[in-house]
C-alpha positions as CSV (number, residue, x, y, z in Angstrom):
1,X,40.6,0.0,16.5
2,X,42.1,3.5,15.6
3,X,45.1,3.2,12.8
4,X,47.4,5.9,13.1
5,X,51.1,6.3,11.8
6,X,53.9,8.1,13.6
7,X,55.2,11.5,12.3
8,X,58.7,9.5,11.7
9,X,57.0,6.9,9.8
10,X,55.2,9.8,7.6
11,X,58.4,11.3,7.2
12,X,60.4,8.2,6.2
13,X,57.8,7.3,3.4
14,X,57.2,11.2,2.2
15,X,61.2,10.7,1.7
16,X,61.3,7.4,0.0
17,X,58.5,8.2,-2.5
18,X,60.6,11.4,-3.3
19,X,63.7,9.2,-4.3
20,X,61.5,7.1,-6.4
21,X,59.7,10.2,-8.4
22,X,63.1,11.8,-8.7
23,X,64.0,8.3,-9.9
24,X,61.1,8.1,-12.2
25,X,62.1,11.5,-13.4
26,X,66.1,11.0,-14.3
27,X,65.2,7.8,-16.1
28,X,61.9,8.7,-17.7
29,X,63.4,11.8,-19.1
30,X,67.0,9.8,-20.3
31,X,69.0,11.2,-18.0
32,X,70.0,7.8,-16.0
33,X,73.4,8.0,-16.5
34,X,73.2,11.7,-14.8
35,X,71.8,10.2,-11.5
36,X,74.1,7.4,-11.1
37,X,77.2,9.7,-12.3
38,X,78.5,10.6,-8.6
39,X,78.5,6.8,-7.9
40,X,81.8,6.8,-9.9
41,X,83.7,9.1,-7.1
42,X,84.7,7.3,-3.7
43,X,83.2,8.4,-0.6
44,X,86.3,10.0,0.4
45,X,86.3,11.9,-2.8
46,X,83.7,14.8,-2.2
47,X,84.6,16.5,-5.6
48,X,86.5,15.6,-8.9
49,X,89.4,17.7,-8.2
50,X,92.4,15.7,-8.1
51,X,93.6,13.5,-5.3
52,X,96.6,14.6,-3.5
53,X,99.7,12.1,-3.8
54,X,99.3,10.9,0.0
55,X,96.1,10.0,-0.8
56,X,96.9,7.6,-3.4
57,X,99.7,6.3,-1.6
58,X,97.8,5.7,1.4
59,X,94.9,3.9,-0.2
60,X,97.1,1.3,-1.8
61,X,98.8,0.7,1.3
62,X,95.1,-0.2,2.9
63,X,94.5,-2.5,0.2
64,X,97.2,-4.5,0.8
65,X,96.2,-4.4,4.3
66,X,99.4,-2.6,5.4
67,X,97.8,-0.3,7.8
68,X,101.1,0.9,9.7
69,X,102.5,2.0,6.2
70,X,99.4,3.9,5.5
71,X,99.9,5.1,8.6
72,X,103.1,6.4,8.5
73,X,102.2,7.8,4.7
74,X,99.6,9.7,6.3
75,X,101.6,10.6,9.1
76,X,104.3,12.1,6.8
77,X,101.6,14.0,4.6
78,X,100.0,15.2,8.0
79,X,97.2,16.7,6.0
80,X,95.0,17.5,9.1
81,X,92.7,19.8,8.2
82,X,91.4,17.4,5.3
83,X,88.6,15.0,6.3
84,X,89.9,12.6,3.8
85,X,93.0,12.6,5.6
86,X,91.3,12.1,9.2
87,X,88.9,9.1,7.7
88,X,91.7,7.0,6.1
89,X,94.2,7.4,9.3
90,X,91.0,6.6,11.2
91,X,90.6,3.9,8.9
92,X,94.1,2.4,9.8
93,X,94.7,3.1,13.3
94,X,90.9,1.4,13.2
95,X,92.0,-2.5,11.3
96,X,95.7,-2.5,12.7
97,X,96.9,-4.9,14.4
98,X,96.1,-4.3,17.5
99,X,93.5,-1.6,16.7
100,X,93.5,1.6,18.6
101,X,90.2,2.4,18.8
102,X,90.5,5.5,20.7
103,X,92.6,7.4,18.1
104,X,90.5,6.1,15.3
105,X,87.5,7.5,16.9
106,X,89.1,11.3,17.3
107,X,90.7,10.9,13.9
108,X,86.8,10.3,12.4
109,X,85.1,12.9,14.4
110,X,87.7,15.2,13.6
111,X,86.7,14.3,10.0
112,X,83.2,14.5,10.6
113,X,83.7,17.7,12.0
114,X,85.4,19.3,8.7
115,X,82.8,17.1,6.6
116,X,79.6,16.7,8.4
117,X,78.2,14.4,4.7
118,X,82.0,12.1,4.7
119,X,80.1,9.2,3.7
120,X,83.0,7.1,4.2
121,X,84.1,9.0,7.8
122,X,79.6,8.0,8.7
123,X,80.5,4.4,7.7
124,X,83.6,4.0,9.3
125,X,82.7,5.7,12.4
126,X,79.3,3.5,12.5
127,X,81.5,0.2,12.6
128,X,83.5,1.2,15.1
129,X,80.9,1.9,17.2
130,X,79.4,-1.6,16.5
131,X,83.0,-2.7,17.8
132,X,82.9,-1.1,21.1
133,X,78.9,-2.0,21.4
134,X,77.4,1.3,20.7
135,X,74.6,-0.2,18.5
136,X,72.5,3.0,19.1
137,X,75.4,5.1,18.2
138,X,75.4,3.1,14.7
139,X,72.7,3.3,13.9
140,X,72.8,7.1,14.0
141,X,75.1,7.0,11.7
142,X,73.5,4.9,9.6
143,X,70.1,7.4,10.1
144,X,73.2,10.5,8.9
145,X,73.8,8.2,5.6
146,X,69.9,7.8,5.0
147,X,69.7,11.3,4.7
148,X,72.9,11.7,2.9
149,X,72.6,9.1,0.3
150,X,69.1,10.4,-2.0
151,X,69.3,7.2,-4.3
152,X,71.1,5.3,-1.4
153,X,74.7,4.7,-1.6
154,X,77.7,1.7,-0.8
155,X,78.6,3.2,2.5
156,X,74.6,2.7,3.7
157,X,74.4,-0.7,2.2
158,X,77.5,-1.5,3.9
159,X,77.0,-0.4,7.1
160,X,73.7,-1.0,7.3
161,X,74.6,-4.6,6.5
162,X,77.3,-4.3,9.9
163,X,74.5,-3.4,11.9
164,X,72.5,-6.5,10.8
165,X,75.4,-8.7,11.5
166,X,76.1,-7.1,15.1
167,X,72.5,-7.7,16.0
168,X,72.8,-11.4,14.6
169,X,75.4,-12.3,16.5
170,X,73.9,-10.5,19.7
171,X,70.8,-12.5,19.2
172,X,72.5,-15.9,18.6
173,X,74.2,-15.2,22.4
């Protein structure tokens, strides 16, 4: 019997035991809190300039689950060439009531497109794929977060955890 592993499966391991040497490495050397620093920022926070006002706005809107007042914050910033700006009104038009998938969908590649690594635009996108059925489109955004997150990140676990759910519930049909 020959044993043989795939050049993906090679690839996948080289890259996990590099997280865990860089791992090794921060904590070994006492620099823990260096590696898990950038965990502090959100995923739609690439940098730790400050956040513009609509921004703020917006995202306590969302978290009261008033998606057409984010909207219409976001709306009034029209901030388009930000892909902060694109993932959260994605993000709304995405969990209104009723959603409108279509715009959500340009609004995150338009994001994607300014921010190919929007950790939060990759998630997002991902689950709305999952809602219209595009498993396989999910799951390359989940592959887009592998690479993105070295020492993995919430948007992964999250959407990762999406994907498991969606296939749970397509296998329990």
């Amino acid at each position: 019997m020959m044993w043989w592993v795939s050049m993906a499966d090679t690839t996948k391991m080289r890259r996990e035991i590099a997280r865990f040497k860089y791992l090794a490495l921060f904590l070994t050397a006492g620099f823990g809190h260096v590696a898990l620093a950038p965990a502090a920022f959100a995923a739609d926070t690439p940098s730790p300039e400050p956040a513009p006002s609509w921004q703020a706005e917006a995202k306590k809107e969302l978290k009261s689950a008033n998606y057409e007042a984010a909207i219409k914050v976001l709306q009034t910033a029209n901030d388009s060439a930000s892909a902060d700006w694109n993932n959260l009104i994605g993000y709304a038009m995405r969990l209104k009531n009723p959603p409108d998938l279509m715009a959500s969908e340009t609004f995150y590649k338009a994001a994607l497109k300014i921010d190919p690594a929007h950790k939060g635009a990759l998630e997002y996108y991902g689950e709305l794929l999952l809602m219209k059925n595009d498993l396989a489109g999910a799951e390359q955004m989940l592959a887009r977060l592998d690479k993105i997150c070295f020492f993995s990140c919430e948007e992964f676990r999250d959407l990762k955890q999406a994907i498991a759910t969606h296939k749970a519930k397509r296998a329990s049909k």
